[in-house]
C-alpha positions in Angstrom: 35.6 -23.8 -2.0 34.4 -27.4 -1.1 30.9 -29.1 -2.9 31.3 -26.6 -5.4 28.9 -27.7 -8.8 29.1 -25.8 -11.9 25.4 -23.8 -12.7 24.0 -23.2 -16.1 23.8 -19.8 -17.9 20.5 -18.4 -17.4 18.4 -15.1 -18.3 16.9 -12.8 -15.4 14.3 -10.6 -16.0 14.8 -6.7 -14.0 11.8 -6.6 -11.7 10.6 -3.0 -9.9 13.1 -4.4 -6.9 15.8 -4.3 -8.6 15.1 -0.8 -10.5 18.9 1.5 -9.9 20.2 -1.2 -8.7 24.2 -1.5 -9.9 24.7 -4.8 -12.3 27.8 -5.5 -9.9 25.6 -5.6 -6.5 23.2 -7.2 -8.0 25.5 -10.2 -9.6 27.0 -10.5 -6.1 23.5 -11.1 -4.4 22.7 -13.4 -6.9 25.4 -15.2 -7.3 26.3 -15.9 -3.2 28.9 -18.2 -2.4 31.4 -17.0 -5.8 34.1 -14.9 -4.8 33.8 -11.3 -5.7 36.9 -10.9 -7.6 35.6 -14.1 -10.0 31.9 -11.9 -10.1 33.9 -8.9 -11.5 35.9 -10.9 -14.0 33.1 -12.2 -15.8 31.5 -8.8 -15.6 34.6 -7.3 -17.2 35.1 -10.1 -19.6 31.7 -9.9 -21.2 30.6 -12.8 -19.9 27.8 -11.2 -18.4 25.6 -9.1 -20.9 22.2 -7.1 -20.1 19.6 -7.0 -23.5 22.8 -9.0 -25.3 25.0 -6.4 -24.6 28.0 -5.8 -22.5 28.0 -3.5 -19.4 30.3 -1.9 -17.2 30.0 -2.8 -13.1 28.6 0.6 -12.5 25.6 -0.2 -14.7 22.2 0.7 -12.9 19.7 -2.1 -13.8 16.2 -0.3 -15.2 12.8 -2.8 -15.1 12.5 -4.6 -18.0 16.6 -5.7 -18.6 17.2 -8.9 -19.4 20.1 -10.3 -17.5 22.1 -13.4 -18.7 24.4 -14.9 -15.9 27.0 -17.0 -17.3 27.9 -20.8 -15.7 29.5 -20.3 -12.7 30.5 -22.6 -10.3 28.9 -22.1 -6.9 29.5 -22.7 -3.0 27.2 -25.2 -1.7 27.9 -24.6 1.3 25.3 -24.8 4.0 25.1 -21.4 6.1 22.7 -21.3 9.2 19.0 -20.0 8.1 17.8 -16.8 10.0 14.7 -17.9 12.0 11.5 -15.4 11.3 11.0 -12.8 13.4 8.5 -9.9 13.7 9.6 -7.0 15.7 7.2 -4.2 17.2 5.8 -1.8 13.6 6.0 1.9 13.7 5.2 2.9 10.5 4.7 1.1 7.2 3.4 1.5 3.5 4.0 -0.3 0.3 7.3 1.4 0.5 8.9 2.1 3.6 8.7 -0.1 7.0 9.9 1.5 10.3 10.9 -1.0 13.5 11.4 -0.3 17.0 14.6 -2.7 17.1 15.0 -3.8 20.4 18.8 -3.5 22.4 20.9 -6.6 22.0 20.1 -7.3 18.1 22.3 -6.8 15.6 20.6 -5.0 12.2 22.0 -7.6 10.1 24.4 -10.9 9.9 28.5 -10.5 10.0 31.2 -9.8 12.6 30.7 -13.2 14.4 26.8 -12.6 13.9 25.3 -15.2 11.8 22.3 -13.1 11.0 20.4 -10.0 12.3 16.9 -8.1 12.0 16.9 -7.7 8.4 17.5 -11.5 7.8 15.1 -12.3 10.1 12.8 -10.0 8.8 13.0 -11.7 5.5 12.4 -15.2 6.6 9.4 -13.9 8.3 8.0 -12.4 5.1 9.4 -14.7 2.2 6.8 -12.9 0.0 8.3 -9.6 0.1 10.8 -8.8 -3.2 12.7 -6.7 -1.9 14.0 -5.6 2.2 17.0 -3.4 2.8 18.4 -1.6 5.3 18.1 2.5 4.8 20.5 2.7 7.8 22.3 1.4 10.6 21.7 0.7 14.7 24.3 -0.6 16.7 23.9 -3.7 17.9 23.3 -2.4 21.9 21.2 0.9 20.5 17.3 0.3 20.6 14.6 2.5 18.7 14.1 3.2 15.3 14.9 1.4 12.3 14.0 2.2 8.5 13.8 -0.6 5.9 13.1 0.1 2.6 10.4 -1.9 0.4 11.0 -0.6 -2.8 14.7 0.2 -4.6 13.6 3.5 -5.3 12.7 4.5 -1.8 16.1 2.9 -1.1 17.5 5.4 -3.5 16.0 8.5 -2.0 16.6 7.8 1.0 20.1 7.4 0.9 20.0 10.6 -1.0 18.8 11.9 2.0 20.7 10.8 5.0 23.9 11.8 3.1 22.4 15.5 2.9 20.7 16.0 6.4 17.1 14.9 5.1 16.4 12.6 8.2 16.0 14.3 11.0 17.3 11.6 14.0 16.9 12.0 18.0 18.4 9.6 20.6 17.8 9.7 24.2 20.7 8.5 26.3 21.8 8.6 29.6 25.1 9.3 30.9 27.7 9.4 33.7 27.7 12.9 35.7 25.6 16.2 35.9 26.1 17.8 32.8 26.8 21.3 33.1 24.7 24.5 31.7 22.5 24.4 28.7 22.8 22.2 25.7 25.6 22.5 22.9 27.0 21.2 19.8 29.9 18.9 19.8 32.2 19.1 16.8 35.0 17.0 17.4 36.4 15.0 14.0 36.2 11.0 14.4 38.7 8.6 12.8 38.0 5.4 12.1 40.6 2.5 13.3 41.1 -1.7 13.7 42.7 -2.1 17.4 45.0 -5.1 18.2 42.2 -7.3 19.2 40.9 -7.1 15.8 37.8 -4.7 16.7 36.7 -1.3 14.9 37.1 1.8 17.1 36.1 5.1 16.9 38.4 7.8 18.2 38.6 12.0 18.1 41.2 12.9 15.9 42.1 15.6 14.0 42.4 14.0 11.0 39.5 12.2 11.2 35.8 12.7 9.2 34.3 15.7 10.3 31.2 14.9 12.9 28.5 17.0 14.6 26.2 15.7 16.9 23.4 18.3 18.8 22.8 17.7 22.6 19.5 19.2 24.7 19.4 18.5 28.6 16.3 16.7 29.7 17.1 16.0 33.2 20.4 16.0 36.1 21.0 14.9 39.1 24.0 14.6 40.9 25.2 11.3 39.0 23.6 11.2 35.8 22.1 13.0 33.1 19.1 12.4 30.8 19.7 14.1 27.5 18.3 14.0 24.1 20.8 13.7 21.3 20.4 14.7 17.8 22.9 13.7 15.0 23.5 16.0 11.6 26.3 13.6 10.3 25.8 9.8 10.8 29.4 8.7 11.9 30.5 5.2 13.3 29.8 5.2 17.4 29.5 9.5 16.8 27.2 9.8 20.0 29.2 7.3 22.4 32.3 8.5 21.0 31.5 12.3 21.5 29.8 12.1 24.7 32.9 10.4 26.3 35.2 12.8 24.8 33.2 15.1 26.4 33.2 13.5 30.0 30.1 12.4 29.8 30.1 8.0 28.7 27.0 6.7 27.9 25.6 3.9 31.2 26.5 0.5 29.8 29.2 1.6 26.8 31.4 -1.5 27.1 34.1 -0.3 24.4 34.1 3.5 25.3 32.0 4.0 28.7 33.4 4.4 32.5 34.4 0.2 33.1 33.8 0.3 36.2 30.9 2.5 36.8 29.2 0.0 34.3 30.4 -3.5 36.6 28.4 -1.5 39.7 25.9 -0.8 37.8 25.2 -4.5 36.0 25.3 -5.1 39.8 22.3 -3.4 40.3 20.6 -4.6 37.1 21.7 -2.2 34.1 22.7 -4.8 31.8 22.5 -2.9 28.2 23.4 0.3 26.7 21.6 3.4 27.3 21.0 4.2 23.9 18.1 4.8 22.1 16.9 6.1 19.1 13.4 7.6 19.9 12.7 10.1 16.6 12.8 10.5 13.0 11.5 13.0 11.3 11.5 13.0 7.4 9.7 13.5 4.0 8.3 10.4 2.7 11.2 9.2 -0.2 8.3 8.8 -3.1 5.1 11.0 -2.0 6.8 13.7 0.1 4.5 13.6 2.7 5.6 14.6 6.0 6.6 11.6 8.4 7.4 12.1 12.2 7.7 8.7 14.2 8.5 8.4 18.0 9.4 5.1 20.1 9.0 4.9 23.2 11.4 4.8 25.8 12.1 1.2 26.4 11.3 -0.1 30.1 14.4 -0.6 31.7 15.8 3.3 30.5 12.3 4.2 31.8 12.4 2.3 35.6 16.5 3.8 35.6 15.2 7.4 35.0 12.4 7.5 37.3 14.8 6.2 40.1 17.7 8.4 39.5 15.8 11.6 38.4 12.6 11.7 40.3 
């Protein structure tokens, strides 16, 4: 690492932020710029001790520990700064905060993205403590997007999504008249690198099993209209099962109909059709019942009103 200067030991005091938070996750936040496998060798060594004593790296920080970091030498190296942003509110309390990301963003910095809506999001509010993703969006998908304001609504959250708390609807519109009433696609998804370096998403029977619910809204000869609901949460599941099932999403550029999407950017369709438009959950912390909606964004809307009447 170049400009590299060597930091003194220090003692950290656990806030409410950092409450469950693993001593290894938090070290690596901390510490940015130090190369993870130096982070777990200090952890290991002892070097790093919580109330004087030593911990393992799955040790969950509780409010009140106090930390000491060890010197370390760290990266000075200058990474671009995220620019503050707002995006449109949903739904927020002292513990959870619910976007309407728009299509185009990416959720947070990496894969040639120098920073996304969460980094934004905290240089627009540099008085928050803590801002964390509960889930994910791709970068093309618009709608709905939980971040959590508290560790422990974090926590629950997770808890949640893993089990089939969350309730999550997309609408999306596809290539061809989808045929008879809605049904469930069940098809397993493997995850793989291709030779251009790039993650895909394939059906495979070996893959993670995946089951993703689809309604029909509305057909016409070309397209449909329907309203997608996901009980797992895999990598691309709805793109990936709707083309396995003949039926791309408009604008997929890595598993759509190619050329169906060039005519179409012809006429003006210049993102993907994709949008998360419900969530329906208990509150992580007081339980209370939570149903948010997002509108359809414009340019789905004018597409629909054109093709479906």
């Amino acid at each position: 690492m170049n400009d590299l200067r060597a930091a003194r030991a220090t003692w950290l005091e656990i806030g409410e932020e950092h409450v469950a938070q693993r001593i290894d996750n938090f070290l690596l936040r901390h510490l940015k710029g130090v190369p993870k496998s130096h982070v777990y060798r200090v952890l290991r060594s002892g070097q790093v001790r919580v109330n004087s004593g030593r911990v393992k790296p799955e040790y969950r920080l509780q409010a009140g520990d106090r930390v000491r970091v060890p010197p370390i030498r760290v990266s000075q190296e200058e990474k671009p700064k995220a620019k503050p942003a707002e995006f449109p509110v949903v739904y927020e309390d002292a513990a959870l905060l619910v976007l309407d990301k728009p299509a185009g963003v990416a959720v947070h910095g990496g894969s040639g993205v120098s920073f996304g809506v969460i980094e934004s999001l905290r240089a627009s509010r540099p008085q928050a403590k803590f801002l964390e993703l509960a889930h994910r969006l791709d970068r093309d998908t618009s709608g709905l997007l939980v971040v959590a304001k508290k560790r422990t609504a974090l926590v629950e959250l997770h808890r949640m999504l893993r089990e089939g708390e969350v309730a999550k609807e997309y609408l999306t519109v596809t290539r061809g008249q989808w045929e008879g009433a809605g049904r469930e696609l069940r098809e397993s998804l493997h995850k793989y690198v291709d030779a251009k370096g790039e993650r895909r998403v394939a059906v495979h029977e070996e893959g993670k099993e995946a089951l993703t619910r689809v309604r029909v809204a509305k057909t016409s000869a070309a397209f449909s209209l329907l309203q997608v609901s996901l009980v797992t949460g895999r990598t691309h599941q709805i793109r990936v099962h709707l083309a396995h099932a003949g039926h791309p999403v408009l604008g997929d550029a890595k598993y759509g109909d190619f050329e169906l999407n060039r005519r179409l950017e012809k006429a003006g369709v210049r993102r993907l059709f994709l949008h998360a438009g419900r969530l329906a959950f208990a509150h992580p912390l007081t339980r209370e019942k939570i149903e948010l909606k997002a509108p359809m964004p414009a340019e789905i809307r004018t597409f629909v009103d054109e093709h479906f009447g």
